[in-house]
N, C-alpha and C positions, 0 to 999 in steps of 0.2 A: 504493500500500500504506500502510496505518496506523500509526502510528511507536509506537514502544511507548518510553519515560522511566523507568530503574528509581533509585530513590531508595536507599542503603547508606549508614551511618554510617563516616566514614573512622576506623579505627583499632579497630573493633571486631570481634572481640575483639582484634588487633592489628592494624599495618598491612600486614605482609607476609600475611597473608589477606587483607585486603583488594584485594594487587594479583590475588590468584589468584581469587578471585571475578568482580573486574570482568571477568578476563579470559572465566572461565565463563561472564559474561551475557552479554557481547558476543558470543561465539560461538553464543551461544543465542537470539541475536536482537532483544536491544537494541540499541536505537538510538541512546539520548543515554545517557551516567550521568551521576545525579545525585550527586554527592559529596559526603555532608551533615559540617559543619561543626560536631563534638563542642559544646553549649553545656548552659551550668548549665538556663537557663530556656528551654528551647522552646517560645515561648507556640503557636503553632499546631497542634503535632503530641499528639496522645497520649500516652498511658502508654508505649505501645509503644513507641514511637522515643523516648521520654524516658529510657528507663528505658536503650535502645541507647548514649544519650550518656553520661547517668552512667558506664557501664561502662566507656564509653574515657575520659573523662577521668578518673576512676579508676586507669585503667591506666597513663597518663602521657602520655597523649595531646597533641602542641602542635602549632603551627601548622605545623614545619617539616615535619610528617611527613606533613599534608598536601600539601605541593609535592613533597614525595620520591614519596607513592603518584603524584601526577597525571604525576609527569615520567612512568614506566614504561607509566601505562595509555593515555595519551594519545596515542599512533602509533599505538592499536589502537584506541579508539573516543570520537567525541565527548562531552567529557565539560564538563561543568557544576560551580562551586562554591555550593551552597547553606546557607548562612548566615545568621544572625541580626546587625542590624546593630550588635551593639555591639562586636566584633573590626575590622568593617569603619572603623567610625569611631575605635577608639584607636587603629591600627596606618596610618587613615590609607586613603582610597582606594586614592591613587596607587602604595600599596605592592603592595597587591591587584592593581592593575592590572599591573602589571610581574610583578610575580609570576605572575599567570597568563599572562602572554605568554612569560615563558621556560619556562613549564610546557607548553605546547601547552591550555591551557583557554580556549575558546570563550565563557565568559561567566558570572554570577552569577543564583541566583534567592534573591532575600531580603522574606522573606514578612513582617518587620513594618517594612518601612519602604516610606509610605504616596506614592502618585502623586505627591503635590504635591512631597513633599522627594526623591522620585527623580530629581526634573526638576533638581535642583541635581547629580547627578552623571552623567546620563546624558552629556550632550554629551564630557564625560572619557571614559569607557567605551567611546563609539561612535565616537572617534576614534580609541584604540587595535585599531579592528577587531574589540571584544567587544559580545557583550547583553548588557541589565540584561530578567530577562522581567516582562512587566506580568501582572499579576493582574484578573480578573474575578471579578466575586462574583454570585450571584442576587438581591442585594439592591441591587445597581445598577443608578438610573435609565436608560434610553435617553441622557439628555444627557450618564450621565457613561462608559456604555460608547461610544458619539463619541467623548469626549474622551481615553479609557486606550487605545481602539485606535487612535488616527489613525494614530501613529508606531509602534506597535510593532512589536517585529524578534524574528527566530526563532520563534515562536510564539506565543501567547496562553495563557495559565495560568487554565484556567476551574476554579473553586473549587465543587466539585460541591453542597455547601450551605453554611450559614453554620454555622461550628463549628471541628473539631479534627482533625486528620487520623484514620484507623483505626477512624472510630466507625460505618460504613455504614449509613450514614442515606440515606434514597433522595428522590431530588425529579425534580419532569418539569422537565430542561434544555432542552427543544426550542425555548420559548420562547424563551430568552435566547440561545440559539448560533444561532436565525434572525435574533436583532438583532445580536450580536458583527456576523455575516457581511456585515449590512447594509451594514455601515461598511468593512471589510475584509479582503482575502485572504488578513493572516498566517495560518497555521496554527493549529488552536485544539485543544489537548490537553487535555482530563479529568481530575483529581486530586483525592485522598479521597474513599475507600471504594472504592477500585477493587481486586478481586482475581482470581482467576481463575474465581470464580466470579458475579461482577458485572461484568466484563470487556467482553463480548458487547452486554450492555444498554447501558453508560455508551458506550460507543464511537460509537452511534448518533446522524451528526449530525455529528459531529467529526473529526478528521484525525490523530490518536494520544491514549493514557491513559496515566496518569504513574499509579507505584505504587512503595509503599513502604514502609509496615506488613506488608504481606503477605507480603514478603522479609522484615522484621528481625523478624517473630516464628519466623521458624527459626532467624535465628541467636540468639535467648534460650532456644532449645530446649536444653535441656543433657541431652538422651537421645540427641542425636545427636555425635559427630567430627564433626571440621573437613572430611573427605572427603564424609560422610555430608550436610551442609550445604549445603555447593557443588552437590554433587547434586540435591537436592530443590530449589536455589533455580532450577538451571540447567532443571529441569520443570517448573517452575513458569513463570517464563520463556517457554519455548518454547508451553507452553499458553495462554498470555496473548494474546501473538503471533497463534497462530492463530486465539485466536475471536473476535479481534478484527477480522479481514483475513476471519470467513466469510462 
């Protein structure tokens, strides 16, 4: 079956919605959460989830309320911290690292910090039993998707075009998910532009699709409650799921 990755900004609109969402995804058939990491500049995401962050840190969002949300969702389903690397580097890996280990988190995805400088913190990471996930682009040679998948763990993070998350922009990935494959087994999942209604297509080829926009423009819906949200996000969800696995 095809793993479905949902992406939510921790703390928005607060974090105790937060744990009652994750819980709704996961019952709804997610399979990793991605638990994204309030920051001022999101260079790779959109308006959409930029605009998610401003509103938590706004709101008073800090790091500890991220280990607080992970402790609770973390007995219920694998979850992920994804982050931008300048928290990671003033606070320090090593604090990360331990930090997620007593949270129950599985591991990081940090979309600007590039192969080369990963390889200075991986061997930390994957000794404490976490991923760091590697990124794939379309615009990567064959020598250099070798070289990002040789060791990769947990999955493969294929970057559906070259841009910014939420813009659904469409390209033919066949090509490069038949070379990722060349090289290796890890899992290779689908992310930007993925929703439920390009779900079915982007899936083709691949082993689960990562989504995220698509969830956090309901929660900037402000014609819906916090019940009303959970709702839509948790149909949305299970619709994902399914056309994805048709």
């Amino acid at each position: 079956m095809k793993k479905l990755v949902g992406y939510i900004t921790t703390g928005f609109p607060d974090r105790y919605f937060t744990v009652d969402l994750a819980m709704a995804m996961a019952e709804a058939g997610v399979d990793t959460l991605e638990l994204g990491m309030p920051f001022s500049d999101p260079v790779a995401d959109g308006p959409v989830i930029e605009q998610a962050n401003l509103h938590a840190l706004n709101g008073g969002f800090k790091l500890k309320h991220l280990f607080e949300v992970s402790r609770e969702i973390t007995p219920v389903v694998d979850t992920l911290w994804m982050g931008y690397f300048n928290p990671f580097y003033h606070k320090g890996m090593a604090h990360f690292i331990a930090e997620a280990k007593e949270s129950g988190v599985n591991g990081f995805i940090i979309p600007d910090l590039p192969f080369e400088e990963a390889a200075l913190y991986k061997p930390l990471i994957e000794e404490a039993d976490l991923s760091l996930i590697d990124f794939v682009a379309p615009t990567d040679s064959p020598a250099r998707i070798a070289q990002i998948t040789a060791e990769a763990k947990k999955f493969i993070y294929l970057v559906a075009y070259a841009g910014i998350t939420g813009t659904g922009k469409s390209e033919d990935l066949q090509p490069i998910i038949t070379e990722i494959k060349r090289h290796t087994e890890t899992p290779v999942y689908v992310g930007f532009g993925v929703d439920q209604h390009t779900a079915k297509e982007k899936a083709k080829g691949v082993d689960g699709v990562i989504v995220g926009s698509a969830f956090i423009k309901v929660l900037l819906d402000d014609l819906l409650n916090h019940t009303q949200k959970i709702a839509k996000i948790a149909k949305i969800t299970k619709e994902i799921k399914e056309k994805i696995n048709e």
